[in-house]
Kinemage of the C-alpha trace (Angstrom):
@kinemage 1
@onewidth
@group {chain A} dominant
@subgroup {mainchain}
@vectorlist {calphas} color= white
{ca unk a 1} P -40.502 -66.169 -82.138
{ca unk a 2} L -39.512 -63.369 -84.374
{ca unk a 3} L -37.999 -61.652 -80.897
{ca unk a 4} L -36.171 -64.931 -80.160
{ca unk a 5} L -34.730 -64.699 -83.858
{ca unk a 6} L -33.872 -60.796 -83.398
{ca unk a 7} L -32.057 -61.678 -80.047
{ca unk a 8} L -30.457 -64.885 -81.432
{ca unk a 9} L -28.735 -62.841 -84.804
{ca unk a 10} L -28.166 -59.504 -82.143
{ca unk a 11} L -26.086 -62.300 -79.987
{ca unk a 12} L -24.320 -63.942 -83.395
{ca unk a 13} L -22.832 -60.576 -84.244
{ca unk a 14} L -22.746 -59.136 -80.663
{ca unk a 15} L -20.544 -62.657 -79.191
{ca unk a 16} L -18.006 -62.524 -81.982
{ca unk a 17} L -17.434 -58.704 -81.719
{ca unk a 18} L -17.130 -58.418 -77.674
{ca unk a 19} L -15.014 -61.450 -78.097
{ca unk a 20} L -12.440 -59.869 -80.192
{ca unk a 21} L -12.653 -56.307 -78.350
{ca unk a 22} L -12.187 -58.088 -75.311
{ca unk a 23} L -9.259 -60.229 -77.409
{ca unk a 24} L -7.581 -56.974 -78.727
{ca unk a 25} L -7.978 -54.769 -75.369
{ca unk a 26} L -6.056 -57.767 -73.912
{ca unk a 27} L -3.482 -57.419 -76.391
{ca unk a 28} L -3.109 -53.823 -75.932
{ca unk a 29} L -2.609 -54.628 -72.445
{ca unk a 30} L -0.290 -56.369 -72.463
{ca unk a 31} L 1.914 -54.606 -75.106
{ca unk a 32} L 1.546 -51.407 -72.966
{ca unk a 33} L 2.602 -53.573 -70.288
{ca unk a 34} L 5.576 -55.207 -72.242
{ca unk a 35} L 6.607 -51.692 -73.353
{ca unk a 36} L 6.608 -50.387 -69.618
{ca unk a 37} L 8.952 -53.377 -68.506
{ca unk a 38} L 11.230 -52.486 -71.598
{ca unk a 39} L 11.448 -48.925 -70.203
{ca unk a 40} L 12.134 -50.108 -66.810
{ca unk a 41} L 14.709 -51.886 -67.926
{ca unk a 42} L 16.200 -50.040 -69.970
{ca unk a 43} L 16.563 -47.526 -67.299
{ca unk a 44} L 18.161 -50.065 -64.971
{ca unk a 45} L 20.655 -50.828 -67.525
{ca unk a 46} L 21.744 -47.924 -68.374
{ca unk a 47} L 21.965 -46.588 -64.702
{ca unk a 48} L 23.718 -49.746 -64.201
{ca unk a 49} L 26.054 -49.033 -66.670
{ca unk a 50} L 26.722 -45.384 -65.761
{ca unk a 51} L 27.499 -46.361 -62.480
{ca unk a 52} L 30.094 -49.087 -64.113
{ca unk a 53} L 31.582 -46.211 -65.414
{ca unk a 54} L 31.988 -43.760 -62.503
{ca unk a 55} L 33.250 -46.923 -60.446
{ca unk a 56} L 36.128 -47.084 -63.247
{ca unk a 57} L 36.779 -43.509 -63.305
{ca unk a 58} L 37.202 -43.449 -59.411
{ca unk a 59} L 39.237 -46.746 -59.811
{ca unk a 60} L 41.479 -45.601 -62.003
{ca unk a 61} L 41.793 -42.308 -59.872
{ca unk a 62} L 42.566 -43.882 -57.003
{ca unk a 63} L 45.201 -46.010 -58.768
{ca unk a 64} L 46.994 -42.879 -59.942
{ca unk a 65} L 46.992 -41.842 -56.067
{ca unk a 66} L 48.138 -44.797 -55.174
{ca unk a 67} L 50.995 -44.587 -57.421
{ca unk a 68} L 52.057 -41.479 -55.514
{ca unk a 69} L 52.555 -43.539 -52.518
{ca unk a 70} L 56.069 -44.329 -53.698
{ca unk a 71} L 57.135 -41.265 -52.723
{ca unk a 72} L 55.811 -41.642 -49.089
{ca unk a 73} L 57.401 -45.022 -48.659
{ca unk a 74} L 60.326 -45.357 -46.905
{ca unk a 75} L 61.167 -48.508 -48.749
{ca unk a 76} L 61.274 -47.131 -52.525
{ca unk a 77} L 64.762 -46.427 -52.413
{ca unk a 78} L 64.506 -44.183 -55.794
{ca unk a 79} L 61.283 -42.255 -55.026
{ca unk a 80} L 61.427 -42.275 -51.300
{ca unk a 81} L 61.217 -38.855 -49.819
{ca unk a 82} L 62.451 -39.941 -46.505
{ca unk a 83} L 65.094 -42.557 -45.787
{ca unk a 84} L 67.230 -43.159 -42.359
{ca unk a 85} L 70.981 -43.284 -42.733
{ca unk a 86} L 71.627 -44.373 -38.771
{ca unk a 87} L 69.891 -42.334 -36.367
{ca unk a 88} L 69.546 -39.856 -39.363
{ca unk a 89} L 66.571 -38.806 -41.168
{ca unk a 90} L 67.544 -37.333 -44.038
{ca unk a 91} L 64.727 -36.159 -47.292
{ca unk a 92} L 65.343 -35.876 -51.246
{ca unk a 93} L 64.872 -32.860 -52.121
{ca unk a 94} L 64.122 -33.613 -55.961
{ca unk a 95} L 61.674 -36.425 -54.793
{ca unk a 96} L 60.036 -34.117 -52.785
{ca unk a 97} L 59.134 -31.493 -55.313
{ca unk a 98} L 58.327 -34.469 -57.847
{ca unk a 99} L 55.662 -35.530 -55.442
{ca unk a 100} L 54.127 -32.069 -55.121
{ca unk a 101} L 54.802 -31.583 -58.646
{ca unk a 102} L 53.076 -34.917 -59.191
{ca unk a 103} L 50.071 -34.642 -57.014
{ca unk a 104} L 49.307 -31.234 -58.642
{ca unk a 105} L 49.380 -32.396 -61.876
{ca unk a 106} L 47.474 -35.507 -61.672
{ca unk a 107} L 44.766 -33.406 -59.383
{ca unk a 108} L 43.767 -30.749 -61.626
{ca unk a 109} L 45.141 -31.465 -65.488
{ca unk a 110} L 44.270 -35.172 -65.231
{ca unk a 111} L 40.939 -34.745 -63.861
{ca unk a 112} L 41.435 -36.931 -60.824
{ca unk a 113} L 40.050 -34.691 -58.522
{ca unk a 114} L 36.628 -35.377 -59.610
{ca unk a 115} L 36.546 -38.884 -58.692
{ca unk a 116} L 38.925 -39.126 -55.774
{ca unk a 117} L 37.353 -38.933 -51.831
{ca unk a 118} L 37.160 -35.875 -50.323
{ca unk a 119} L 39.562 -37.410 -47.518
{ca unk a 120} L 42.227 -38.605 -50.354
{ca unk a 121} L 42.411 -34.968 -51.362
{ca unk a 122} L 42.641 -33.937 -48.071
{ca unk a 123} L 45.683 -35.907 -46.883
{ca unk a 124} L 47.534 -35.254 -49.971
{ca unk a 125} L 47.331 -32.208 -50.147
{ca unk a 126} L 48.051 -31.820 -46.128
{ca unk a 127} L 51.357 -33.745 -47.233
{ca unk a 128} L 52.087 -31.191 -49.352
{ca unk a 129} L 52.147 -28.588 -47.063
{ca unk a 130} L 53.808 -30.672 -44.825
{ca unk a 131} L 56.877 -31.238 -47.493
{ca unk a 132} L 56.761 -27.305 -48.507
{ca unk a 133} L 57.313 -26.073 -44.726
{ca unk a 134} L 60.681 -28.208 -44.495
{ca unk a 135} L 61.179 -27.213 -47.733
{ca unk a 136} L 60.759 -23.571 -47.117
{ca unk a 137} L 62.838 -24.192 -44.019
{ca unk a 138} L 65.713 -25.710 -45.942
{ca unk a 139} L 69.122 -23.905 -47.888
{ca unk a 140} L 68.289 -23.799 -51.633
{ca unk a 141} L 70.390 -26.068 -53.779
{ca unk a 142} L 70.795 -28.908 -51.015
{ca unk a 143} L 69.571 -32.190 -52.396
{ca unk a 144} L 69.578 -33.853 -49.418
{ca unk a 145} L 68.008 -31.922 -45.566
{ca unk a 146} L 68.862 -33.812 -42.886
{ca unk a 147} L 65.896 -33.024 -40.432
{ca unk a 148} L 66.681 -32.630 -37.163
{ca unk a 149} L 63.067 -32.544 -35.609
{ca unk a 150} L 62.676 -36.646 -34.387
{ca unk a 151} L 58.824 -36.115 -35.110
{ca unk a 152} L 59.278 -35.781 -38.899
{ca unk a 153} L 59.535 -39.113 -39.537
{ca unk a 154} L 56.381 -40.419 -37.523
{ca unk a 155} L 54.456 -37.831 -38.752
{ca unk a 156} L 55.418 -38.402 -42.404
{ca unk a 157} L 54.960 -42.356 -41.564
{ca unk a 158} L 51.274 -41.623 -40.202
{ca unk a 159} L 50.674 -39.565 -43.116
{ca unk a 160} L 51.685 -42.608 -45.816
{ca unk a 161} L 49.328 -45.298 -43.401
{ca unk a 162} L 46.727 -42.371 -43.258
{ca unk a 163} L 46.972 -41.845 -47.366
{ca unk a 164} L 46.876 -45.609 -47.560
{ca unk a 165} L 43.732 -46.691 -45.652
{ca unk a 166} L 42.212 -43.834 -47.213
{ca unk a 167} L 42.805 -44.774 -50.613
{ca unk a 168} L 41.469 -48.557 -50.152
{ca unk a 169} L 38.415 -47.036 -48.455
{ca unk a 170} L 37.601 -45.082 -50.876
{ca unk a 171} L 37.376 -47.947 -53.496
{ca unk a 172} L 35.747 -50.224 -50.499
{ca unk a 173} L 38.697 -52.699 -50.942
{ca unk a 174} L 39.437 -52.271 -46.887
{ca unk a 175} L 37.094 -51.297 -44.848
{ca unk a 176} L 38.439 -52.869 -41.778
{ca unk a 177} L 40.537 -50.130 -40.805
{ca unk a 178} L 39.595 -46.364 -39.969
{ca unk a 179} L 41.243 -43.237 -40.774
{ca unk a 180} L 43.263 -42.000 -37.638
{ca unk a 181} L 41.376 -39.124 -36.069
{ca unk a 182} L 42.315 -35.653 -37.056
């Protein structure tokens, strides 16, 4: 009987005690748990949130780009590079060296060549070099060249649709449309 007793107070302390260890490892459990889903999601956020950011940085880069495309237009009358008097192409000199001036400026002491595509950089800067050769080939002082090779203008044409699709690809607003091949 006295073993029966023994047993009966071992289980009256022994009940209670595994019952709140069992209680309190639960507990523990699941505020390790509840801290690990905090992390997790803390890390989401804020991975979500720096890639907000770059998205906004390569927005807004895009959109200063874009802005250059003024120049390439044949329709801006005041920033157009090009324009066709008749069956004469004929190209601003001052709104050609504002777009290279431009381009430059917004490239490298703007920062936007950190956040625009590879092929953005590409074509504008191919444009340039396209622009400095007639420009090269020109008389100082003339503010208007009339070209007289007839594949200026298609080329320079190609090069604004080329610029263009590139641009909206590059901020996944058009992805119907592919870059003409090289």
């Amino acid at each position: 009987m006295e073993k029966t007793n023994l047993c009966l107070e071992w289980a009256k302390i022994f009940v209670p005690v595994v019952g709140n260890l069992l209680i309190l490892s639960g507990n523990i459990f699941i505020f390790i748990w509840g801290l690990m889903s905090l992390k997790k999601r803390l890390k989401t956020e804020n991975v979500s949130s720096l890639e907000k950011l770059k998205y906004e940085k390569v927005l807004k880069s895009h959109e200063k780009v874009w802005d250059l495309l003024a120049y390439l237009s044949e329709n801006n009358i005041g920033k157009s590079i090009f324009t066709v008097k008749g069956k004469e192409v004929q190209m601003n000199r001052e709104n050609a060296e504002a777009y290279i001036k431009e381009s430059s400026e917004i490239m490298y002491n703007e920062g936007v060549g950190l956040y625009i595509s590879k092929e953005v950089i590409q074509l504008m800067f191919t444009y340039q070099g396209f622009l400095k050769g007639i420009l090269k080939h020109s008389i100082p002082g003339d503010k208007i060249i009339i070209i007289k090779r007839e594949d200026t203008l298609p080329d320079a044409r190609k090069h604004y649709e080329n610029l263009n699709i590139a641009i909206k690809q590059s901020i996944a607003i058009d992805n119907s449309k592919k870059i003409l091949p090289k």
